[in-house]
C-alpha positions in Angstrom: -14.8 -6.6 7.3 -14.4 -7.8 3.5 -17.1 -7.0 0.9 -17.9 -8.4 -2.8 -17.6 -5.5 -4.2 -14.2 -3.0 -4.3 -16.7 -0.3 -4.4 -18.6 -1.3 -1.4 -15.0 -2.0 0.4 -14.0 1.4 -0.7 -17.1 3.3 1.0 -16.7 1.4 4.3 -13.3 2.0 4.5 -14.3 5.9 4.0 -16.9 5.7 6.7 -14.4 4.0 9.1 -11.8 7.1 8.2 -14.4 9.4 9.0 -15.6 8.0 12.4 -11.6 7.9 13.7 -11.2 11.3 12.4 -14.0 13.0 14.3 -12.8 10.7 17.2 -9.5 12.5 17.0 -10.7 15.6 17.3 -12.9 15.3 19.7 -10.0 14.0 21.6 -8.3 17.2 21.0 -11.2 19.1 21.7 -11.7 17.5 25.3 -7.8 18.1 25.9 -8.0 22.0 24.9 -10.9 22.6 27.3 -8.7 20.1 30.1 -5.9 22.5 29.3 -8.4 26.2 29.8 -10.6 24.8 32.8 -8.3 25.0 35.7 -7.9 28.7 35.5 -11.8 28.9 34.8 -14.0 29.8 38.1 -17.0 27.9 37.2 -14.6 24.6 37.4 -16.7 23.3 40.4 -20.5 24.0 38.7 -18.4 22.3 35.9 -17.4 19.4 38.1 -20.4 19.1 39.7 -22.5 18.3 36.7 -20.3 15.9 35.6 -21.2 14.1 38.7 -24.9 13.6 36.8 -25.4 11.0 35.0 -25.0 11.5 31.3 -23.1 14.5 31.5 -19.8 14.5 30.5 -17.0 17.3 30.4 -17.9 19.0 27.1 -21.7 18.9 27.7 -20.8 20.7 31.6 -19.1 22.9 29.7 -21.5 24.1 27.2 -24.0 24.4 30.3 -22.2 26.4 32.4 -20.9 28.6 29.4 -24.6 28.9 28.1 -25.8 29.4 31.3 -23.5 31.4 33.3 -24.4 32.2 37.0 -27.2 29.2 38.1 -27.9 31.2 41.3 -29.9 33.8 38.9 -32.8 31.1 38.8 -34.5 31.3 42.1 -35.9 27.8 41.1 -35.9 25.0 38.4 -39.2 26.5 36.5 -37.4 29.6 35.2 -34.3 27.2 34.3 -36.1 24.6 32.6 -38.2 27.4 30.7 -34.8 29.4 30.2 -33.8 26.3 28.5 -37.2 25.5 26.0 -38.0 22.6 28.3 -41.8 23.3 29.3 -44.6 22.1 27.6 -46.2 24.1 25.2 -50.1 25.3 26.0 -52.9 26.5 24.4 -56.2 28.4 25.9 -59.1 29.4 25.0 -61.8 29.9 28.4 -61.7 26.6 29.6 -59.9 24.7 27.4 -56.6 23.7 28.1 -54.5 21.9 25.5 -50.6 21.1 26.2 -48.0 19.5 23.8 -44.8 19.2 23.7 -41.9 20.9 25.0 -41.6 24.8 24.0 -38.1 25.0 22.3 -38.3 28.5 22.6 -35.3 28.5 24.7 -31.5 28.7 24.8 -30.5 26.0 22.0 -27.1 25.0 23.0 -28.2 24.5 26.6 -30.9 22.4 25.6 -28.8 20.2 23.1 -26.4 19.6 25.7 -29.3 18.2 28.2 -30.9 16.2 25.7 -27.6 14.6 24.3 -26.4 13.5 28.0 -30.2 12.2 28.5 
């Protein structure tokens, strides 16, 4: 892609650096924890995520490391609220306002859900 002016060539070209740069080392990143998760025993929760839609290997990693030991929820409510992913309410007698989610739970765990969403 050419520009008019140097300058504006010059900033591109520092933008396109910086996007191949983090691309790299995500790459790395992905081929560290590919390296670790064989000898990991939460490979198959981690495997089994990544059979979701959206999730991909460092975002199954981040939830089972955040998370731990699923089986500890006895259903989803307590794992969607572990996560800050219920609404918010307010009460007073009988009204009943809700709003948006809580985010009052675990932050990496939630990040990783809503990036693969």
């Amino acid at each position: 892609m050419a520009f008019d002016h140097p300058a504006q060539q010059v900033a591109f070209r520092v933008y396109v650096d910086a996007v191949m740069d983090a691309e790299r080392r995500l790459q790395q990143v992905e081929e560290q924890i590919l390296s670790q998760l064989p000898e990991w025993n939460h490979r198959p929760v981690v495997d089994a995520l990544q059979a979701m839609r959206g999730i991909a290997l460092i975002n199954a990693v981040v939830l089972v490391a955040e998370v731990g030991d699923f089986t500890r929820f006895s259903n989803p409510r307590p794992l969607m609220a572990y996560f800050g992913l219920v609404p918010g309410e307010q009460s007073s007698g009988e009204t009943v306002w809700r709003g948006g989610i809580t985010k009052t739970g675990n932050t990496y765990a939630r990040r990783a859900l809503v990036e693969g969403a």
